[in-house]
C-alpha positions as CSV (number, residue, x, y, z in Angstrom):
1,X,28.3,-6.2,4.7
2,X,25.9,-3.6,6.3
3,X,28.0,-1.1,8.9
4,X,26.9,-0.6,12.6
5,X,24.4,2.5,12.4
6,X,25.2,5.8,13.0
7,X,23.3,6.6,16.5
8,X,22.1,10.1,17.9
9,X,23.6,11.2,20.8
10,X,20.7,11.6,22.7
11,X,19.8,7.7,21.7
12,X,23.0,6.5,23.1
13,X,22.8,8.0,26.2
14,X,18.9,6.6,26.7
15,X,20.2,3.4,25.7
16,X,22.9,3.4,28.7
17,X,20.7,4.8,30.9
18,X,17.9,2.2,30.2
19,X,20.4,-0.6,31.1
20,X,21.5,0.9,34.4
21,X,18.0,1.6,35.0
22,X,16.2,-1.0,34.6
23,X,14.4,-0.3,31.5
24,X,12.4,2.3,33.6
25,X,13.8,5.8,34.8
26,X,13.6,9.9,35.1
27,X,15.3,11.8,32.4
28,X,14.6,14.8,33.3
29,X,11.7,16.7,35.6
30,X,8.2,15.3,34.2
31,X,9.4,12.7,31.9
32,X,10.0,9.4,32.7
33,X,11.6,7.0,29.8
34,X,9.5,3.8,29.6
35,X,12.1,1.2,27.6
36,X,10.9,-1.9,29.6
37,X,8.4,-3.5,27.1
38,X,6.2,-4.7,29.9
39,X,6.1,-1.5,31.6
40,X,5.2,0.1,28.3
41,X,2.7,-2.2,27.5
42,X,0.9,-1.5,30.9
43,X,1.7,2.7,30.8
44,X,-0.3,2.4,27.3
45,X,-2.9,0.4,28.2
46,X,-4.0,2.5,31.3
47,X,-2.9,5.8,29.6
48,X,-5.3,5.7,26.5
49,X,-7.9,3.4,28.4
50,X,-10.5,5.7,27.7
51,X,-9.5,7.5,24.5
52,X,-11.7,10.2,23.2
53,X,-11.9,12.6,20.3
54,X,-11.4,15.9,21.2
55,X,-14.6,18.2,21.4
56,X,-15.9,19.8,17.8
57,X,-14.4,23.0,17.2
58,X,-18.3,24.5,17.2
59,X,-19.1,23.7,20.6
60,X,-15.3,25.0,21.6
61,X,-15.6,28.4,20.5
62,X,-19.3,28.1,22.6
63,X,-16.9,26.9,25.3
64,X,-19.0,23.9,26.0
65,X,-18.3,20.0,25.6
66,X,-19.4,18.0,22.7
67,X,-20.5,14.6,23.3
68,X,-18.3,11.8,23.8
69,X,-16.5,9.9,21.0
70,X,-14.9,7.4,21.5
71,X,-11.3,6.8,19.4
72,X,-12.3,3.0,19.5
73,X,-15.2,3.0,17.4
74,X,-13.4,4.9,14.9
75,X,-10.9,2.4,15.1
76,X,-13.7,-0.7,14.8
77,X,-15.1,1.1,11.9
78,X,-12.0,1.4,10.2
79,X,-10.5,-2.3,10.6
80,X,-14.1,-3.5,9.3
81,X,-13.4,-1.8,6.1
82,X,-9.6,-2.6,6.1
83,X,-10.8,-6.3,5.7
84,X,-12.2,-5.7,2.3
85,X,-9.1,-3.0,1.0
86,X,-6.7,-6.3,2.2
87,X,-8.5,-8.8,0.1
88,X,-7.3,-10.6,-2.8
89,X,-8.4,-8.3,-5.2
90,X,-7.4,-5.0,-2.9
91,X,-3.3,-6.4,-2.2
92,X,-3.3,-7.1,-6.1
93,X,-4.8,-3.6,-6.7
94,X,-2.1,-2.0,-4.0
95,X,0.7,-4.1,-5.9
96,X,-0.6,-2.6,-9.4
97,X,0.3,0.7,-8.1
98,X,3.1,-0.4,-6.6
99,X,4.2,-1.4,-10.2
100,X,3.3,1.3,-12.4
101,X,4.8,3.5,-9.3
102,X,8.4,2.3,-10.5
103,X,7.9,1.8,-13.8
104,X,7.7,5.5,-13.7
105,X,11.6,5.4,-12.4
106,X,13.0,3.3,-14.2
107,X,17.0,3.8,-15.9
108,X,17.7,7.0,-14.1
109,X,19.8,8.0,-10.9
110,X,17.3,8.5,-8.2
111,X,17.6,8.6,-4.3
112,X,16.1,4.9,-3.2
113,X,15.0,6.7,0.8
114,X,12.7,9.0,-2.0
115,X,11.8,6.0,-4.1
116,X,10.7,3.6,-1.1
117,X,8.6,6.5,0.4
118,X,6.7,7.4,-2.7
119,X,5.7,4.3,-3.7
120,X,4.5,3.3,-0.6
121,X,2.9,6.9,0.6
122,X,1.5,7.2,-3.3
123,X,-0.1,3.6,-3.1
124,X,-1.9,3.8,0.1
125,X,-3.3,7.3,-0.9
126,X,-6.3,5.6,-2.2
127,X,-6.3,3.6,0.6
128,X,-7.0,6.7,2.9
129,X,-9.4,8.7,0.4
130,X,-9.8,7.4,-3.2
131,X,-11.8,9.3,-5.9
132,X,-10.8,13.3,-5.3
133,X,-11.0,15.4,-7.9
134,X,-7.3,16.3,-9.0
135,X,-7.0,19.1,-7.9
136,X,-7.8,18.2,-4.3
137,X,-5.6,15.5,-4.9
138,X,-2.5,17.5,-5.7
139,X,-3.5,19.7,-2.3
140,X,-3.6,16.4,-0.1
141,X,-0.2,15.4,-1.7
142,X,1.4,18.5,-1.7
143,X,0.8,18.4,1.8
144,X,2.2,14.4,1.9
145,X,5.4,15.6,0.5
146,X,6.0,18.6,2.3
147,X,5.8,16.0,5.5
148,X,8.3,13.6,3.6
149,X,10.6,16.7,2.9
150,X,10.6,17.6,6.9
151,X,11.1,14.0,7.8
152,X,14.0,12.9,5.5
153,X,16.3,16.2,6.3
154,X,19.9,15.1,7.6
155,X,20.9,18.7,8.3
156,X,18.5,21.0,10.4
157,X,17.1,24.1,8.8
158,X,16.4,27.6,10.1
159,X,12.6,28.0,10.2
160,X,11.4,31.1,9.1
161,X,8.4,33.0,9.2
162,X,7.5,32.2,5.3
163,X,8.7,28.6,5.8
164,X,6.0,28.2,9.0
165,X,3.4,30.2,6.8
166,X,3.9,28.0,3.9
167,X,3.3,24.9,6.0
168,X,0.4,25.9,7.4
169,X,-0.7,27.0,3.7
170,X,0.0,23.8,2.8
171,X,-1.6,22.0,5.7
172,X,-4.7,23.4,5.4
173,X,-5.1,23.4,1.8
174,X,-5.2,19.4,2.6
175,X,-7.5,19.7,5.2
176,X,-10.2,21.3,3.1
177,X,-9.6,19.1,0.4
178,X,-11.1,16.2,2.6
179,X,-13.6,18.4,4.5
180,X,-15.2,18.9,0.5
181,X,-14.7,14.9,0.1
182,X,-16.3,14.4,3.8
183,X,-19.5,16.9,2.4
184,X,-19.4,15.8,-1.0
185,X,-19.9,12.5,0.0
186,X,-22.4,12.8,2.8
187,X,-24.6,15.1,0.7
188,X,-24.6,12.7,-2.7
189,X,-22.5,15.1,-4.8
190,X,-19.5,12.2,-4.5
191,X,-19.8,9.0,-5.0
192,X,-18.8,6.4,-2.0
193,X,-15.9,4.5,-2.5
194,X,-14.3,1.5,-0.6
195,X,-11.6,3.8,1.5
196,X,-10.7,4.6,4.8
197,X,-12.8,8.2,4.5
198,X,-16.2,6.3,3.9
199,X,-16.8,5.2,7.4
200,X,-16.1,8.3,8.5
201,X,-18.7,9.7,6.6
202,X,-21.2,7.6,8.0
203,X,-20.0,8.4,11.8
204,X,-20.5,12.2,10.4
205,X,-23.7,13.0,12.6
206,X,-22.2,11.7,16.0
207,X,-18.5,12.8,14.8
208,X,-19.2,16.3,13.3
209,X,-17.4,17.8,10.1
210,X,-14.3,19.2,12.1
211,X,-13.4,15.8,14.0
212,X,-14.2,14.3,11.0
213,X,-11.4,16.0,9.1
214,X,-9.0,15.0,11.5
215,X,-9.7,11.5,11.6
216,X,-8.9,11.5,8.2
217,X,-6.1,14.2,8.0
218,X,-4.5,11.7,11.0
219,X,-4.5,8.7,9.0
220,X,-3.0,10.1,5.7
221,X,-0.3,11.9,8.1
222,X,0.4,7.9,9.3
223,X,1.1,7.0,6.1
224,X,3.5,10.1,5.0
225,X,6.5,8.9,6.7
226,X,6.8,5.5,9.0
227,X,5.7,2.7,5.5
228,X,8.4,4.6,3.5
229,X,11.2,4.7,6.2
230,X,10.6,0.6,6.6
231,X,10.6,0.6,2.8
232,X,13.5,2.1,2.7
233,X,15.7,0.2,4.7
234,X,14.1,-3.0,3.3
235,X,16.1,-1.8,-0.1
236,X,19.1,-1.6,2.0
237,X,18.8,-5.3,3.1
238,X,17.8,-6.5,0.2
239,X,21.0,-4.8,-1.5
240,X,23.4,-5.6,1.2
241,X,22.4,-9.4,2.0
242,X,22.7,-11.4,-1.5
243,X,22.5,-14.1,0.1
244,X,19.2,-13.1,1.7
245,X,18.2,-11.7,-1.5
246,X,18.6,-14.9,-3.6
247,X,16.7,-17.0,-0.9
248,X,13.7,-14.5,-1.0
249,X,13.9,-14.5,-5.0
250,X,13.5,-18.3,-5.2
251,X,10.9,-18.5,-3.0
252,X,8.8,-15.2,-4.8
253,X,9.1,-16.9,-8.3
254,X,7.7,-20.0,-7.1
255,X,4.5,-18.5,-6.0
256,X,1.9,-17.1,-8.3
257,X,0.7,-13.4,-7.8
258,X,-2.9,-14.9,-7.0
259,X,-1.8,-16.9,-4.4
260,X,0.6,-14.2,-3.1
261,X,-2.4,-11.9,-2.8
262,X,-4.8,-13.7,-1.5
263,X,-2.7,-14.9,1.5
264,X,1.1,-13.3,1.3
265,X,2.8,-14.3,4.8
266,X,1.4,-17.9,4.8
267,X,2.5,-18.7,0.9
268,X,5.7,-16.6,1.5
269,X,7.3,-17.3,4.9
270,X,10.8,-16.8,4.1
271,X,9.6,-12.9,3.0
272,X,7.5,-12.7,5.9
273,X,10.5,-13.5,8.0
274,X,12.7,-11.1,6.3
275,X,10.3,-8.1,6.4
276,X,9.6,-9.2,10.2
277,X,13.1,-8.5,11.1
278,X,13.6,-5.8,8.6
279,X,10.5,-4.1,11.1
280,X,12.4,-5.3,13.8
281,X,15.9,-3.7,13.4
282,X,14.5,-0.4,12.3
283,X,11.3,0.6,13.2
284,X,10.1,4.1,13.3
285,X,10.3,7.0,14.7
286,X,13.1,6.3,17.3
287,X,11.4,7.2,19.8
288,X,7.8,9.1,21.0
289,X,6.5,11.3,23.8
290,X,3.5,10.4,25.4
291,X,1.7,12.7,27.4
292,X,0.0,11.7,30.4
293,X,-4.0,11.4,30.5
294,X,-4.5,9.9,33.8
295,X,-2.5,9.4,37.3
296,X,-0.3,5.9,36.5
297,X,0.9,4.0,39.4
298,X,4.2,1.7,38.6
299,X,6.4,0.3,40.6
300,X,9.6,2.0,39.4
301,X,7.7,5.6,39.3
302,X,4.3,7.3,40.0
303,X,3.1,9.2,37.0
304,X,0.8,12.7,37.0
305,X,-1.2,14.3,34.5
306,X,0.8,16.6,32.8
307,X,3.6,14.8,32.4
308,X,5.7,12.9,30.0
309,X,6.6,9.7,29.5
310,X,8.9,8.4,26.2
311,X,8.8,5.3,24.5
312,X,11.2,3.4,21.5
313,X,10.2,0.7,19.6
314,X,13.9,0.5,18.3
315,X,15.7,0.7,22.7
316,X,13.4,-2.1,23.4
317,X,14.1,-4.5,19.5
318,X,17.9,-3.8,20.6
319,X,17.8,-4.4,24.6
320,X,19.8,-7.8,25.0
321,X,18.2,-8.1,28.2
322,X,15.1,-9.7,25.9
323,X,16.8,-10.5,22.6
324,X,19.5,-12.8,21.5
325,X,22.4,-10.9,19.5
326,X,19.7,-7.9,19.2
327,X,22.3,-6.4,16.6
328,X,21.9,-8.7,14.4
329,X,19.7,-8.7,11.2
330,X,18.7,-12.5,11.6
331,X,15.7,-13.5,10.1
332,X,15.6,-17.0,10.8
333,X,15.1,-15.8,14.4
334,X,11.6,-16.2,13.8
335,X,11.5,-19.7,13.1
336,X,9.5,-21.3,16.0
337,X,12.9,-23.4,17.1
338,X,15.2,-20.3,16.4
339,X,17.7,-19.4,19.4
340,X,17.3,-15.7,18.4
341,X,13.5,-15.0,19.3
342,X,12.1,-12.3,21.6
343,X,11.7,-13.0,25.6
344,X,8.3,-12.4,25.3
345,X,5.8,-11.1,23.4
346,X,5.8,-7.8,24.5
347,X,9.4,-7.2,23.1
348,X,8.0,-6.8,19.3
349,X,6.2,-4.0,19.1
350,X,6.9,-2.5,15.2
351,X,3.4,-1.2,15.3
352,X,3.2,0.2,18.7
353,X,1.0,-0.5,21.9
354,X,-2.7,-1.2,22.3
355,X,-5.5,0.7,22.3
356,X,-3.6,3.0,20.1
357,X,-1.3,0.1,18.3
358,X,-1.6,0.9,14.0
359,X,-4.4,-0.1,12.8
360,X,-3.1,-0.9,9.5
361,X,-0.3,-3.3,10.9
362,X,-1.8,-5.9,8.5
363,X,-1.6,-4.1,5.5
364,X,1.8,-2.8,6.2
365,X,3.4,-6.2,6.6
366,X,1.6,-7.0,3.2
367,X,3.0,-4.0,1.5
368,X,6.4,-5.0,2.4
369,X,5.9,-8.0,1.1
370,X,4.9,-6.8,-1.6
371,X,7.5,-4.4,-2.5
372,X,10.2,-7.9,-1.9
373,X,8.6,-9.6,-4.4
374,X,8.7,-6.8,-7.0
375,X,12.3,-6.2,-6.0
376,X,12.6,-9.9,-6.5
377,X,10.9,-10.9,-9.1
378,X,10.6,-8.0,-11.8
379,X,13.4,-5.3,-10.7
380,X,16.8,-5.1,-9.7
381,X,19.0,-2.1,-8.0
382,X,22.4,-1.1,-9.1
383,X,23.8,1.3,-6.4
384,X,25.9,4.0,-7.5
385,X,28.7,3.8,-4.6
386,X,27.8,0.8,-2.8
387,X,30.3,1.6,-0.5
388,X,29.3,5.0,1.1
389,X,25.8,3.8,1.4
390,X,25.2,3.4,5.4
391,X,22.6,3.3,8.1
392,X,22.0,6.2,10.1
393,X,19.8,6.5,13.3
394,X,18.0,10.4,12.8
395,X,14.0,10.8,13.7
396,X,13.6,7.5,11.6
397,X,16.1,4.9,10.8
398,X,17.4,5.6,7.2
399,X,20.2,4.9,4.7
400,X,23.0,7.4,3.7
401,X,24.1,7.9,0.2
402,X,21.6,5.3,-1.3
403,X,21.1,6.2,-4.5
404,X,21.1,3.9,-7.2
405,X,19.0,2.9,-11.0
406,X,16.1,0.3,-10.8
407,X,16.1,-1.3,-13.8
408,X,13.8,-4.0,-14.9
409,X,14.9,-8.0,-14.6
């Protein structure tokens, strides 16, 4: 059976302090910890109320202001398009990849973290920006797994001045690689494809070529990281919980891929429900500073610009205070009768808080449902020392010592 995680220090002590607290207190001068999922709701909502993009780089080396852009029509502009990458045909494209993503791993040790962020950082690439030119493409994910390579380090390393160099090398090299996709595109060199980068290209005139890279640059750094960390520990259910396994295996063989693609949670529920509480137990990152935009007033705390306040998805899926047995991987708790279920709404947040909640939520949930019912259906995991293999609580949740073969069924 899967062990109690390993927790940070640091996460410990916020966890104490949120329940003497009240879910709402200073820890330290400036920064107040927000672990009440109400109160977090509300800081986010007023914080980011009036989101823009920062000026163009032009106008702030003429040390004037650009005009106003605001973050939510970048975001409408993107969910329009994510309708049509989350059709039928787009999940069953995404799965493809998926697929010949792990066929390229098969019958060989491997580290499953690696695997699970791969496949799912390699498949939503085209997602982001389809159609570069390979050799753009090997910039943008050099950069992807230089990000993965930061993230997924257990033991801290001394950062020196070739390391910080060669990151920035790295990090640029990706950022020109979509500023010629951004031009390419918006001059009819490229051609347009259905991706992520496309609207931007046709916000290009009000946006302007720097902001525009960032937009983009923002989004594939969304997807280097958080999918793969949920992946991850998705594997480590799945090969911990036989008995969950064999549940979601009956239920994934008796559903065709087209219905699974056209409409995966509603044809799938006991998935759904697994990946659910799979995005419950270990969301990620642990935790995130937010800094302050615009004078808050709360009833536990007033809040200046300038300062800090620090949120976790993970304090607030674990606070008994608004989950039954919190510690619990339960996915029956989402059955409408279930005992288990959150207080209220506000307690699940896997995909953060509006206006700034993921704006691929969607997609993500389908990925992961996804990736069960390849697990399920066409591969299997043999773990190399099943019993070393453990959870540990670091910047994202993730599994010690998982290494293992995939083989297929």
């Amino acid at each position: 059976m899967p062990r109690t995680p390993e927790e940070l220090d640091v996460l410990r002590e916020l966890r104490a302090k949120s329940y003497a607290g009240g879910g709402v207190f200073w820890i330290g001068d400036g920064e107040l910890g927000v672990f009440d999922p109400d109160v977090a709701q509300k800081v986010n909502a007023i914080n980011f109320s009036d989101l823009t993009l920062p000026d163009k780089l032009a106008d702030l080396l003429r040390g004037r202001k650009s005009t106003p852009f605001s973050w939510k029509q970048l975001r409408e502009a993107w969910i329009a398009q994510l309708r049509s990458l989350s059709d039928g045909e787009g999940t069953g494209q995404l799965a493809a990849r998926m697929e010949d993503l792990l066929n390229e791993r098969l019958d060989r040790p491997l580290d499953l973290v690696w695997v699970a962020q791969e496949v799912c950082t390699r498949a939503l690439l085209p997602i982001v920006v389809a159609g570069l030119p390979p050799a753009d493409a090997a910039r943008v994910l050099r950069d992807q797994t230089f990000k993965l390579t930061r993230l997924l380090a257990t033991e801290a390393s001394r950062e020196t001045f070739w390391k910080a160099a060669r990151a920035i090398l790295i990090q640029v090299g990706a950022g020109n690689a979509i500023r010629r996709e951004l031009r390419g595109r918006a001059a009819g060199r490229r051609s347009r494809q259905l991706d992520l980068t496309d609207p931007v290209v046709g916000l290009l005139p009000e946006l302007g070529l720097d902001r525009a890279v960032d937009a983009v640059t923002a989004v594939l750094t969304a997807i280097a990281g958080p999918p793969g960390a949920v992946a991850a520990c998705l594997l480590y259910e799945l090969t911990h919980r036989p008995d969950w396994a064999a549940r979601l295996t009956s239920e994934l063989e008796a559903v065709s891929t087209a219905e699974l693609y056209s409409a995966p949670a509603r044809v799938a529920p006991v998935t759904h429900r697994f990946v659910k509480e799979t995005l419950r137990m270990w969301s990620p990152p642990l935790l995130m500073t937010r800094p302050v935009r615009t004078d808050i007033s709360l009833e536990q705390a007033q809040l200046k610009v300038g300062q800090r306040y620090l949120l976790s998805t993970y304090l607030i899926h674990h606070d008994p205070r608004h989950w039954k047995a919190p510690d619990t991987f339960d996915p029956d708790r989402w059955l409408p009768e279930a005992a288990h279920g959150p207080c209220s709404h506000a307690s699940y947040v896997p995909f953060g808080w509006a206006p700034k909640a993921c704006i691929g939520a969607g997609l993500g949930t389908t990925q992961l449902i996804l990736l069960c019912h390849l697990m399920s259906t066409r591969y299997r995991i043999q773990l190399s020392d099943p019993e070393t293999v453990r959870m540990a609580l670091a910047a994202v949740p993730m599994p010690l010592n998982f290494r293992g073969t995939i083989t297929r069924r």
